[in-house]
Backbone as JSON, one array per atom type, in Angstrom:
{
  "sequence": "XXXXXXXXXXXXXXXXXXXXXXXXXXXXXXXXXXXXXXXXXXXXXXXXXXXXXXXXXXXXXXXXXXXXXXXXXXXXXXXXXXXXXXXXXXXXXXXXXXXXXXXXXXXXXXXXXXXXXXXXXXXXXXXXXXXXXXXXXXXXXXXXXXXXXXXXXXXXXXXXXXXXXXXXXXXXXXXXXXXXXXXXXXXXXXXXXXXXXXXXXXXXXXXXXXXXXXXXXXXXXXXXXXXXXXXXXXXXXXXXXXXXXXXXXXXXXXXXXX",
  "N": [[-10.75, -21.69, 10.0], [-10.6, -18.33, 9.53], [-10.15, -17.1, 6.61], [-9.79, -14.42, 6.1], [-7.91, -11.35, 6.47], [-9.21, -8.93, 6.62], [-13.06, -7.68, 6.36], [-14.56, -5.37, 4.38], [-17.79, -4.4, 5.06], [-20.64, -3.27, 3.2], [-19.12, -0.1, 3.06], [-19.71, 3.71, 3.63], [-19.22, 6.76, 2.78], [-18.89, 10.27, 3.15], [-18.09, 13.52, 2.84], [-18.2, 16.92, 4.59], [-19.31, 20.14, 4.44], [-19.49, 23.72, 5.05], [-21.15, 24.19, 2.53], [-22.74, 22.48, 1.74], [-22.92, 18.65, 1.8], [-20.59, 16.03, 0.53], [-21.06, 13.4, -1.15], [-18.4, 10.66, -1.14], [-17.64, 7.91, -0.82], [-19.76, 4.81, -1.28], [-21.43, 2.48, -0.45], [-19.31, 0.02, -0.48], [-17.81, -3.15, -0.69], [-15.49, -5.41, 0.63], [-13.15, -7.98, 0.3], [-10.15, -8.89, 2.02], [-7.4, -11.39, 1.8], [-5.34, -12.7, 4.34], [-2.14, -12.45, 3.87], [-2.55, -11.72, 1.34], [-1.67, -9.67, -1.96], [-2.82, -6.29, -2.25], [-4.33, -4.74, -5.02], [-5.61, -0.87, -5.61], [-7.27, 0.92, -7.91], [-8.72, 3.83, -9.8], [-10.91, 6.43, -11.11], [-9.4, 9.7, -10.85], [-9.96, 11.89, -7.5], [-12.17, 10.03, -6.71], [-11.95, 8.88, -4.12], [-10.36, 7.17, -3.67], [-7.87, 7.36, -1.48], [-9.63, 8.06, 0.91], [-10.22, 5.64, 1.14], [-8.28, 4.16, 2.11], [-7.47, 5.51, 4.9], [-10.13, 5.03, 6.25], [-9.48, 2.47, 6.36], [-7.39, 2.51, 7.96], [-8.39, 3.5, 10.08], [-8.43, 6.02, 10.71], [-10.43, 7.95, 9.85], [-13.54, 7.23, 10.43], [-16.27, 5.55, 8.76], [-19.28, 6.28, 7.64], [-21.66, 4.68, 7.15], [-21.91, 1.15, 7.22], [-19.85, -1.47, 8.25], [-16.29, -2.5, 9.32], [-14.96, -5.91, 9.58], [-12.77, -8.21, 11.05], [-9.88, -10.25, 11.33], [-7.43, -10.69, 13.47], [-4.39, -11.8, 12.56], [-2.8, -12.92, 14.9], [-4.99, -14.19, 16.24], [-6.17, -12.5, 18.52], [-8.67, -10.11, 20.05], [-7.81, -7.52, 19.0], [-7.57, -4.49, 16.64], [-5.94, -5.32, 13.6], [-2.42, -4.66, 13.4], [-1.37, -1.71, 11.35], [0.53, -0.49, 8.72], [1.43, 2.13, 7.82], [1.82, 3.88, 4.5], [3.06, 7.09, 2.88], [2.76, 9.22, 0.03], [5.01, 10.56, -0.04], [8.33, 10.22, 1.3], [8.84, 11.43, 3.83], [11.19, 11.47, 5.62], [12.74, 12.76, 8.57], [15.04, 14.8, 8.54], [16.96, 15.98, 10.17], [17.87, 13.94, 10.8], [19.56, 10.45, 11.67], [19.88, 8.1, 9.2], [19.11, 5.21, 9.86], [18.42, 6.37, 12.89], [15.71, 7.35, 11.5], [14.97, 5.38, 10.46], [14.3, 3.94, 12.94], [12.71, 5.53, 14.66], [9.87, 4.75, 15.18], [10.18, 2.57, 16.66], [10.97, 4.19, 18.89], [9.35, 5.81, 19.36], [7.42, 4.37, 20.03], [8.62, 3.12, 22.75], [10.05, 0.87, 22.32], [12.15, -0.03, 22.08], [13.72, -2.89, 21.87], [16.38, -4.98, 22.19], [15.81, -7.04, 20.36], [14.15, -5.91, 18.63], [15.59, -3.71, 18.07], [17.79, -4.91, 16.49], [16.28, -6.58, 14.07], [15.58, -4.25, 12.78], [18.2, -3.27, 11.92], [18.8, -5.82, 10.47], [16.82, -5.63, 8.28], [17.68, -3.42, 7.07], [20.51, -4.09, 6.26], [19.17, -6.46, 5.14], [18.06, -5.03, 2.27], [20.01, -3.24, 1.42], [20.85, -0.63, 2.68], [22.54, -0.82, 4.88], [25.04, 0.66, 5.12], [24.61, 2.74, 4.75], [23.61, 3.45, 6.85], [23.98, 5.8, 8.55], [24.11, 7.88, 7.38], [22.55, 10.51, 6.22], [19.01, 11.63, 5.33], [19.51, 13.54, 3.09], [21.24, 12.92, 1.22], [21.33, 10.72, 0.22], [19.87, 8.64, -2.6], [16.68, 9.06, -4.14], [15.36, 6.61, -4.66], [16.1, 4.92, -2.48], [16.11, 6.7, -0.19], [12.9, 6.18, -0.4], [12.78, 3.1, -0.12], [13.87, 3.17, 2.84], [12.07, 4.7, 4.23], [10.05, 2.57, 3.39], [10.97, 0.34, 5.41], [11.02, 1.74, 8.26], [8.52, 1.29, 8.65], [7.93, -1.1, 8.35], [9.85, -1.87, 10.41], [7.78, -1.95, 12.72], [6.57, -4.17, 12.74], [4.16, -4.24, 11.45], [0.65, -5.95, 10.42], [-1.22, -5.0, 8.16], [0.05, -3.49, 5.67], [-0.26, -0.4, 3.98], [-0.5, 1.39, 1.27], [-0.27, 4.25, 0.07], [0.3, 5.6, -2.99], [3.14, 5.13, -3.4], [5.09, 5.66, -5.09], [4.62, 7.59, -6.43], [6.39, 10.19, -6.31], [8.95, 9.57, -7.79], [11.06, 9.2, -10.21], [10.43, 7.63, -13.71], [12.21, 5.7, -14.15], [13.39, 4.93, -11.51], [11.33, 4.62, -10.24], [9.77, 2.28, -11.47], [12.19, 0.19, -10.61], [12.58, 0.56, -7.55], [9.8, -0.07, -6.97], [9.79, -2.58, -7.62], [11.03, -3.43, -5.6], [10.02, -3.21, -3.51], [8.01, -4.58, -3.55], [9.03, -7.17, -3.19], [10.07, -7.34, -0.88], [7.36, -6.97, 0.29], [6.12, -9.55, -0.18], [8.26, -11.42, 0.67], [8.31, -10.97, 3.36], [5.76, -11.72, 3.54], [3.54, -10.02, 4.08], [0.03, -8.34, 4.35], [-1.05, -6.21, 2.15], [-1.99, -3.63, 0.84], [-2.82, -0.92, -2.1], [-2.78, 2.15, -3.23], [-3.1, 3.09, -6.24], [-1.97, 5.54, -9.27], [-1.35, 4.25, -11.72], [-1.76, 2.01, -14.47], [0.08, -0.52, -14.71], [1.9, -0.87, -12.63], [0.21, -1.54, -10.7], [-0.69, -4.28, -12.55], [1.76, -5.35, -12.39], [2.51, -5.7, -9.38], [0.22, -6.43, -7.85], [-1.88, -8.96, -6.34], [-4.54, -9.47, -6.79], [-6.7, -6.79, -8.63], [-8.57, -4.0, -7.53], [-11.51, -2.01, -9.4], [-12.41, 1.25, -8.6], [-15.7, 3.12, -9.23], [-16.19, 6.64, -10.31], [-16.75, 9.21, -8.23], [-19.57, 9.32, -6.09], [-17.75, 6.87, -5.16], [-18.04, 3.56, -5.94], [-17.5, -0.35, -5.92], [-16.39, -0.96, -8.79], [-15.35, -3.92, -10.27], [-14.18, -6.63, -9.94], [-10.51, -7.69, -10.34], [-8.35, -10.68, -10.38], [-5.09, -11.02, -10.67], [-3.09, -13.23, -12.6], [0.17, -13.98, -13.61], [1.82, -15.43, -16.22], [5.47, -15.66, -15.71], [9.21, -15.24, -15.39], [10.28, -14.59, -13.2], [10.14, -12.21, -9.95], [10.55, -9.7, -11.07], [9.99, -6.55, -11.91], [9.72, -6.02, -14.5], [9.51, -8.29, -16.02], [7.5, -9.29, -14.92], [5.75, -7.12, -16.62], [6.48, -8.14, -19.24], [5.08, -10.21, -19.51], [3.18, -12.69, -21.25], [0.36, -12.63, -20.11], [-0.04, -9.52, -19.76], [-0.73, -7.56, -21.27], [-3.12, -7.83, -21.35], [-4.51, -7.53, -19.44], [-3.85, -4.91, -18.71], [-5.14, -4.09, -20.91], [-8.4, -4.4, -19.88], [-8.57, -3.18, -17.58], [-7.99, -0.58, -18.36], [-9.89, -0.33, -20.16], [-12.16, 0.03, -18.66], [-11.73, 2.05, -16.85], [-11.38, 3.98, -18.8], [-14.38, 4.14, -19.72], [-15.53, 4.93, -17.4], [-14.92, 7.55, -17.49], [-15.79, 8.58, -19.46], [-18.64, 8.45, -18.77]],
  "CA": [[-10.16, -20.37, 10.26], [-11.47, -16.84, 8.57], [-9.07, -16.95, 6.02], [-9.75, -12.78, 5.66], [-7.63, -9.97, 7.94], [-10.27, -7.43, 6.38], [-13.68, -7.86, 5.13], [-15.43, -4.3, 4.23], [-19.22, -4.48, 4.34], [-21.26, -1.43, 2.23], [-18.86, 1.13, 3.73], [-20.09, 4.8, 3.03], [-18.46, 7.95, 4.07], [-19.86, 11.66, 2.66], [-17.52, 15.15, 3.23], [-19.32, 18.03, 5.02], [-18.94, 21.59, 4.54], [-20.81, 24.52, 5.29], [-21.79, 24.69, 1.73], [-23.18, 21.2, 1.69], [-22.54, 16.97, 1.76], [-20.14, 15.77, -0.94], [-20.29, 11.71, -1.31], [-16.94, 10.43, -1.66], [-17.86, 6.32, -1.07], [-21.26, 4.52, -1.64], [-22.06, 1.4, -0.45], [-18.13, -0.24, -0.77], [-17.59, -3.77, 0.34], [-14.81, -6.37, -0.17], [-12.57, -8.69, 1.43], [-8.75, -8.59, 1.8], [-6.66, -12.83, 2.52], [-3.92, -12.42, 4.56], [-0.73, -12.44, 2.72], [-2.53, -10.95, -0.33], [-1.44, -8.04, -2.42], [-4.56, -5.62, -3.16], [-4.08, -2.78, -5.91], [-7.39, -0.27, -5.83], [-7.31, 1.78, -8.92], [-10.12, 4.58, -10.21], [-10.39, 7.84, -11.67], [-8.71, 10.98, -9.8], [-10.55, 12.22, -6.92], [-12.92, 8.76, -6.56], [-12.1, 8.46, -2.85], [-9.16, 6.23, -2.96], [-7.36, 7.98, -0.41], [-10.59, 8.42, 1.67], [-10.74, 4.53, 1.47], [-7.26, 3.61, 2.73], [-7.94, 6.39, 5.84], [-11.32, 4.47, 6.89], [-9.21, 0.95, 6.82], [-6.14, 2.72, 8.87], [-8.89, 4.02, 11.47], [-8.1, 7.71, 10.95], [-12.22, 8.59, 9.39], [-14.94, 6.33, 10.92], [-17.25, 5.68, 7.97], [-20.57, 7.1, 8.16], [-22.38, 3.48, 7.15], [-21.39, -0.34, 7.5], [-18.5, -1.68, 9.05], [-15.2, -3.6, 8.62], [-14.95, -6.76, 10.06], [-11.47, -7.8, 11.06], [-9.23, -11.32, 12.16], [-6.28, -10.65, 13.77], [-3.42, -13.2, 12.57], [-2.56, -13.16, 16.68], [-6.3, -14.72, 17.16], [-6.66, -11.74, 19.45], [-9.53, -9.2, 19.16], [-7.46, -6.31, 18.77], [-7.37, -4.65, 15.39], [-4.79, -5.76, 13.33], [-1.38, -3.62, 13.84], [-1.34, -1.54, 10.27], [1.53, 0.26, 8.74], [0.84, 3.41, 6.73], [3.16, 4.84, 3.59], [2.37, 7.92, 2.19], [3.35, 9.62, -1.65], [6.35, 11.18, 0.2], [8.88, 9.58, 2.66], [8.48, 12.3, 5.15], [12.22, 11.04, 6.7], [13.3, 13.65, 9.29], [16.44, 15.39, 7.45], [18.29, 15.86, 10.54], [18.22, 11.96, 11.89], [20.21, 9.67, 10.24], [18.73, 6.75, 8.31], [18.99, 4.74, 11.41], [17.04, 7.03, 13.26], [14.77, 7.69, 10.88], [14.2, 3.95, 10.88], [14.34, 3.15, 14.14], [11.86, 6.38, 15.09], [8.88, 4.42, 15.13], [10.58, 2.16, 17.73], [11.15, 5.03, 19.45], [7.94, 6.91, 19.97], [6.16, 3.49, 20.85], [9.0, 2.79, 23.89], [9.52, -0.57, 21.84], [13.96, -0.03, 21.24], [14.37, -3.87, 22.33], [18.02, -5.44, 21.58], [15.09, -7.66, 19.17], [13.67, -4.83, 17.4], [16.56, -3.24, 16.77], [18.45, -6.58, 15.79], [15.46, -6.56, 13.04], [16.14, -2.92, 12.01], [19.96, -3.51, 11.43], [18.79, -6.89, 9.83], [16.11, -4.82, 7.68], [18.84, -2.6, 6.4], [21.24, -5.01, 5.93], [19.4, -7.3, 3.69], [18.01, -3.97, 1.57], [21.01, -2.97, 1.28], [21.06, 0.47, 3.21], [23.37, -1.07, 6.24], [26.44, 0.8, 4.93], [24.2, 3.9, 4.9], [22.79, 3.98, 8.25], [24.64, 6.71, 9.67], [23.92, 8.92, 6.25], [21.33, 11.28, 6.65], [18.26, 11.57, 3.69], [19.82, 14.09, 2.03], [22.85, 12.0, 1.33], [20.69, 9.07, -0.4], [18.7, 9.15, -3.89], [15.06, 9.26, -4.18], [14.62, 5.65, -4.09], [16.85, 4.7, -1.37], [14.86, 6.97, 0.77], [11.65, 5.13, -0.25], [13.25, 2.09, 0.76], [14.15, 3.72, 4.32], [10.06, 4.47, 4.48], [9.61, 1.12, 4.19], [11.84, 0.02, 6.41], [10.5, 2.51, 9.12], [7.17, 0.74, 8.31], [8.2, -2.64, 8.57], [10.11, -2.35, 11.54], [6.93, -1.96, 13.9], [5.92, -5.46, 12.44], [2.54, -4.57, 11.01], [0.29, -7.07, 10.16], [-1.48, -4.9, 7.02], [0.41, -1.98, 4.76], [-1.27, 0.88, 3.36], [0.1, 1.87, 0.25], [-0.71, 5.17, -1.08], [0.92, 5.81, -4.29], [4.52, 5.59, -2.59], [5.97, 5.35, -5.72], [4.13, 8.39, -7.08], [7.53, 11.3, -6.34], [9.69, 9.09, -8.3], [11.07, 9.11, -11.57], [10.51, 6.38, -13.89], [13.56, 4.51, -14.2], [13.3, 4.58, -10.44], [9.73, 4.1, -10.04], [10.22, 0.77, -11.84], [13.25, -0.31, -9.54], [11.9, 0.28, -6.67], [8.28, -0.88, -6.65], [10.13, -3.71, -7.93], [12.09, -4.01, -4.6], [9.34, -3.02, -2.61], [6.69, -5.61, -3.91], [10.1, -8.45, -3.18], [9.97, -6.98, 0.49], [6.64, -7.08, 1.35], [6.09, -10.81, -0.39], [9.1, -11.92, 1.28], [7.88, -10.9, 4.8], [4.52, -12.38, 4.34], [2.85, -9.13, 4.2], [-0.67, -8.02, 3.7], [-0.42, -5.22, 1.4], [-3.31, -2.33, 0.09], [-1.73, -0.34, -2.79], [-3.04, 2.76, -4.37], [-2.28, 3.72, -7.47], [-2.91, 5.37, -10.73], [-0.34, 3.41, -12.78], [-2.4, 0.49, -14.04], [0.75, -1.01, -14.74], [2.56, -0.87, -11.53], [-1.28, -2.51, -10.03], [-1.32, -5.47, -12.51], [2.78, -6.47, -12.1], [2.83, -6.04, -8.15], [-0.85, -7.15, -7.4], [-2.73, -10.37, -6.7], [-6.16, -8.7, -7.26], [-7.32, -5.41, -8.5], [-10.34, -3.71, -7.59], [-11.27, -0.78, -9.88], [-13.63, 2.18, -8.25], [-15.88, 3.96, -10.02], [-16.04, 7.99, -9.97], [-16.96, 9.46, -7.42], [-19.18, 8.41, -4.96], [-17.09, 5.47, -5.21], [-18.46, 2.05, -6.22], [-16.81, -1.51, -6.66], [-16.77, -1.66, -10.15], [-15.21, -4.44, -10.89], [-12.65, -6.85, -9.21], [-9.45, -8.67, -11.3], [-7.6, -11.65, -10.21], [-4.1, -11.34, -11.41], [-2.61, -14.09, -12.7], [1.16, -14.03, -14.87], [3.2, -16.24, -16.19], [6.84, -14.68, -15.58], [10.1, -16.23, -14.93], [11.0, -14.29, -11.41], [9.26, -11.03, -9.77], [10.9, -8.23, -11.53], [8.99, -5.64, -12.87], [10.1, -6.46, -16.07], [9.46, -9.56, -16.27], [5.78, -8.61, -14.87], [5.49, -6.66, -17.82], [7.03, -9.03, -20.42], [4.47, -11.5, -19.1], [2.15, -12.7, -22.33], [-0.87, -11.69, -20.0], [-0.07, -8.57, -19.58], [-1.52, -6.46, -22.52], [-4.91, -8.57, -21.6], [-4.93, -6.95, -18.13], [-3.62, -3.66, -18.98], [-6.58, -3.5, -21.31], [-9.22, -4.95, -19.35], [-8.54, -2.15, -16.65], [-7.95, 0.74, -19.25], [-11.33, 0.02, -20.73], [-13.42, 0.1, -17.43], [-11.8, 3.52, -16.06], [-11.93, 4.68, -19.84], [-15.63, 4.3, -19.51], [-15.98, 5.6, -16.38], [-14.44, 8.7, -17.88], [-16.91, 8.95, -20.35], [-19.95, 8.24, -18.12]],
  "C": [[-10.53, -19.39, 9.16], [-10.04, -16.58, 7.81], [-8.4, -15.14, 5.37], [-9.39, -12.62, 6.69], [-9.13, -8.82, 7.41], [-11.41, -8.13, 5.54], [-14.71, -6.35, 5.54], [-16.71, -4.16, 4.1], [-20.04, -2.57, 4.4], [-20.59, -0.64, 3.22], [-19.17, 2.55, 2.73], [-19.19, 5.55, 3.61], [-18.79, 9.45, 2.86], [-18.53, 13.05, 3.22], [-18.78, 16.34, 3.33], [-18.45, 19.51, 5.37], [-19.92, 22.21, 5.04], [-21.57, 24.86, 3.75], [-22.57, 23.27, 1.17], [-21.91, 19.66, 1.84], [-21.78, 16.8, 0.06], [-19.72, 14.24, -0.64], [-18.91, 11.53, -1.39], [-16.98, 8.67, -1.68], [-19.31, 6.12, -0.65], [-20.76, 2.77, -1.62], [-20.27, -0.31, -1.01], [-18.23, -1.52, 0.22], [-16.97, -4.67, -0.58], [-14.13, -7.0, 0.84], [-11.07, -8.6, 0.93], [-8.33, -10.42, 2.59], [-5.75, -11.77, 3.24], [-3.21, -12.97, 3.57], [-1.3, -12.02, 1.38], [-2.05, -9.25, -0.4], [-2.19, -7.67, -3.33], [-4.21, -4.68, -3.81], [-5.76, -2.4, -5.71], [-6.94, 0.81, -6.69], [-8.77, 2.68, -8.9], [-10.13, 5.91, -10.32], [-10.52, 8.82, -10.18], [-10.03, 11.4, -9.11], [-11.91, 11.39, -6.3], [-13.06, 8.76, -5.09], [-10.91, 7.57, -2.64], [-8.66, 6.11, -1.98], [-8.08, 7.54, 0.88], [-10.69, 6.79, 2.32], [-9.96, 3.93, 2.82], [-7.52, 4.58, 3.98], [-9.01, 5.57, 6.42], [-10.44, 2.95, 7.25], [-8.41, 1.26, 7.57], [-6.86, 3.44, 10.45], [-8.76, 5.9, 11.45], [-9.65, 8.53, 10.48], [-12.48, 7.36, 9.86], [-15.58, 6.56, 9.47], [-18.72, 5.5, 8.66], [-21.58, 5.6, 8.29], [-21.17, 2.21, 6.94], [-20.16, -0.6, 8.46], [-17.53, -2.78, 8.33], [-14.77, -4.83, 9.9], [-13.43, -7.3, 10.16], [-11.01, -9.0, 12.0], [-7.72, -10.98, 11.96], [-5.16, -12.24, 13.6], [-3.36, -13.79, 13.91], [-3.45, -14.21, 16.87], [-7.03, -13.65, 17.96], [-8.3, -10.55, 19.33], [-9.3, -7.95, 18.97], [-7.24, -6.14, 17.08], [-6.04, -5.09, 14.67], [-3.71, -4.67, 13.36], [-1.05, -3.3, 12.1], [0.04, -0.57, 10.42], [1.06, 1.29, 7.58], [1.83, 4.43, 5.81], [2.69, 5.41, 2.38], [3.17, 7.83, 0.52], [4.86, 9.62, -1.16], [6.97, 10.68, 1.3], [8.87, 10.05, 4.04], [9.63, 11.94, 6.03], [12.25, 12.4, 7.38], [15.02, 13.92, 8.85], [17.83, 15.88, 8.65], [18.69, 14.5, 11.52], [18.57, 11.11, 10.53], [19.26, 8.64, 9.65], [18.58, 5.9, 9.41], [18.62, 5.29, 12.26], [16.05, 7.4, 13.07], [13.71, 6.08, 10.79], [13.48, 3.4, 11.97], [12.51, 4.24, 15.2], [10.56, 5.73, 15.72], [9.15, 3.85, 16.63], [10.12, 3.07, 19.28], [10.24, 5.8, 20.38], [7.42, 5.98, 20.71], [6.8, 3.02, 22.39], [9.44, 1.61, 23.29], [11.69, -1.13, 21.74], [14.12, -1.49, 22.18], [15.87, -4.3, 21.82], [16.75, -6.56, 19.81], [14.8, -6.81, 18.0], [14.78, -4.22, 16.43], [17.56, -4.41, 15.78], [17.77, -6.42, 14.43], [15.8, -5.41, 12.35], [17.15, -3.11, 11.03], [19.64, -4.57, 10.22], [17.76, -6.45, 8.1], [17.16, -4.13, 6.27], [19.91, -3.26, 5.45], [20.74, -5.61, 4.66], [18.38, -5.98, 2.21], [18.71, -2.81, 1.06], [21.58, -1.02, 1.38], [21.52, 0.45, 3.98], [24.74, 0.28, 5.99], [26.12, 2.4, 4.57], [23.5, 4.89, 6.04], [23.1, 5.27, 8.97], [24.61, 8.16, 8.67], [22.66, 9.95, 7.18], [20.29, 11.82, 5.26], [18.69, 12.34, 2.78], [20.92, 13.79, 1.37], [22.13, 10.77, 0.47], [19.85, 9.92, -1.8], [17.17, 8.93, -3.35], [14.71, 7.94, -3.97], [15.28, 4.73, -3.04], [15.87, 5.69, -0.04], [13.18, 6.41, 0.79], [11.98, 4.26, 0.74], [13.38, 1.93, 2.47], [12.4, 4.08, 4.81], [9.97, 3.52, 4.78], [9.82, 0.76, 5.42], [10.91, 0.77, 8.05], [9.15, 1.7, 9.62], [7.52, -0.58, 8.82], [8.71, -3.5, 9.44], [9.33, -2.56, 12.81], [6.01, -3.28, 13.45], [4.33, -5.48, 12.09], [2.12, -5.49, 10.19], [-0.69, -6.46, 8.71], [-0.75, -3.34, 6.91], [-0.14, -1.75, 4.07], [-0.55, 1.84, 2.68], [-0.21, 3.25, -0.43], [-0.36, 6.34, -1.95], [2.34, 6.4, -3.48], [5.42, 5.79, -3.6], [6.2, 6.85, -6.68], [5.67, 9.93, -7.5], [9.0, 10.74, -7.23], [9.92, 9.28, -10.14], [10.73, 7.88, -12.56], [10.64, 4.93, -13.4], [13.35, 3.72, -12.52], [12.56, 4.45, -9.5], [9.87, 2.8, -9.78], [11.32, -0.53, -10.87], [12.64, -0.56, -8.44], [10.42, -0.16, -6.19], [8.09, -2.32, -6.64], [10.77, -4.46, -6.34], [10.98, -3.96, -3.42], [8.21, -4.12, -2.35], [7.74, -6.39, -3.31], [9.59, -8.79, -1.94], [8.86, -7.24, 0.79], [6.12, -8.93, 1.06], [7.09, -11.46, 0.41], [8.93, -11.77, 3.08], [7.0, -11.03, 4.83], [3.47, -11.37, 4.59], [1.29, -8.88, 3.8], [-0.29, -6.64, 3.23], [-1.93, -4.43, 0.86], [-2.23, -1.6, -0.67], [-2.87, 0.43, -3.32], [-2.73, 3.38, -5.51], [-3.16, 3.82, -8.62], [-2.45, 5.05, -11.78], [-1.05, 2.01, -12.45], [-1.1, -0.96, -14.51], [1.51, -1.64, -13.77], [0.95, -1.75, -10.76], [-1.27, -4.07, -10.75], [0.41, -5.89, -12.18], [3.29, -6.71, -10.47], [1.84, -6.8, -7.74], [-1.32, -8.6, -7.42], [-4.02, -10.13, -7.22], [-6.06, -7.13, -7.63], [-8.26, -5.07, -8.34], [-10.58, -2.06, -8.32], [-12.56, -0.23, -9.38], [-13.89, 3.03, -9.35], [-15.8, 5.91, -9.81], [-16.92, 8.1, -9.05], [-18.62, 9.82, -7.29], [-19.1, 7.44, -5.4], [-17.9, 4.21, -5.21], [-17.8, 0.38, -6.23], [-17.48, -1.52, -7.66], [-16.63, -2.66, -10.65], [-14.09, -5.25, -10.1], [-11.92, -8.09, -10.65], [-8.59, -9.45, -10.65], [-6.37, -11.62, -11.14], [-3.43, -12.38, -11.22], [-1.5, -13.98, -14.07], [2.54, -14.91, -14.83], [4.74, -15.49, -16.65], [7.72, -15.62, -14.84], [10.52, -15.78, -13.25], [9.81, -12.86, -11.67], [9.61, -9.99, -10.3], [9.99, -7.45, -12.03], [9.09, -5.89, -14.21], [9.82, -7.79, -16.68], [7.91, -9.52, -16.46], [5.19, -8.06, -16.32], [5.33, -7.28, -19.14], [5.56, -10.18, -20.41], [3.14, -11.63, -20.44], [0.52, -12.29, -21.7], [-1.02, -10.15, -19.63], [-0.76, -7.42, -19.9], [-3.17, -6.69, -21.78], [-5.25, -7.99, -20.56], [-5.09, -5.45, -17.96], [-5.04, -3.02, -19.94], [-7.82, -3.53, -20.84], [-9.46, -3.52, -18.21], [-8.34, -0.69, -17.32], [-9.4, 1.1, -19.89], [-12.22, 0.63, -19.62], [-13.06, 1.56, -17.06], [-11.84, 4.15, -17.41], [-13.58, 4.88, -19.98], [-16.37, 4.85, -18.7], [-15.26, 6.94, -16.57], [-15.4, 9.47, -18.37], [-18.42, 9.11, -19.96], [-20.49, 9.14, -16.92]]
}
């Protein structure tokens, strides 16, 4: 069995104006396991974005293709979930509609689905908020409700990009912490972008760092840390930490300079 949901071969993709072609990826190819969690780091304006967009189907890339095993077996693509910077809840549906929405649009409101919703909520501990409405919740409690939204249409890969980014710290840290729990705990494949190489090495299994733009694989990292549980903190604490944090500071420091 193809132990990859995704494998990327040389994908390209170019922006077109009327004042000319502007590269944005060159020749990009990698593979994603199921159940792994991918960070893609690389300096501002690289294409990151551009990348996660070509794997969610929304840009066709101009060269190669992505090859693609549905957990199912089936040959449909795999069913992705997509979570932006900003939660984008609808401010006059409660959190339970805001959740359930997705349901909603696709025709899908089974007594199962929603069962899962409620159950969703419940063990993330927004049950006792369902009937709130986003402006009634903090900043990372509405993340959380993103997720959720996300998680209830059972996709088989999430598409991370920089969800954590509108947050403060303190509650950066918290929640990326709760969010990484969530998607490990449901078995998730996971894409993450981000430009916190911190938040990439204590949620990730791999990193792949791009170079500037048009985008390259520069470099891929296998994370591996010894830590007593998943906290972010712990992540951090972890004696390989520094070794990763530098390892990935040097390469986009260079590609700064270059």
């Amino acid at each position: 069995m193809n132990p990859y949901i995704l494998q990327l071969q040389n994908i390209t993709y170019s922006y077109h104006s009327l004042t000319g072609e502007i590269p944005a990826l060159s020749d990009i190819s990698f593979d994603v396991k199921q159940g792994e969690f991918l960070a893609i780091v690389g300096p501002s304006g690289c294409g990151k974005s551009t990348l996660l967009s070509i794997i969610a189907r929304l840009l066709s890339p101009e060269g190669g293709t992505i090859v693609f095993q549905n957990p199912n077996g089936s040959l449909e693509y795999p069913k992705t979930g997509y979570m932006l910077q900003h939660d984008h809840l609808l401010e006059w549906r409660t959190i339970f509609k805001n959740v359930t929405l997705g349901l909603e649009v696709t025709h899908q409101e089974t007594v199962e689905n929603i069962t899962y919703a409620n159950k969703l909520l419940s063990d993330y501990d927004l049950y006792k908020f369902k009937d709130k409405h986003p402006g009634e919740l903090s900043g990372g409690m509405r993340q959380r409700a993103a997720l959720i939204r996300t998680l209830v249409l059972n996709p088989d890969i999430l598409l991370l990009d920089e969800p954590f980014s509108a947050l403060d710290y303190q509650t950066r840290l918290s929640v990326s912490g709760d969010i990484g729990n969530i998607i490990r705990t449901t078995g998730k494949t996971a894409i993450l972008i981000t430009h916190d190489l911190s938040e990439a090495i204590s949620l990730a299994d791999r990193v792949i760092i791009l170079s500037a733009r048009p985008a390259t694989v520069k470099k891929e990292v296998s994370i591996h840390l010894t830590k007593p549980d998943d906290t972010p903190l712990a992540a951090r604490s972890a004696p390989e930490f520094h070794h990763y944090f530098n390892l990935l500071w040097k390469e986009l420091s260079h590609e700064k300079k270059s």
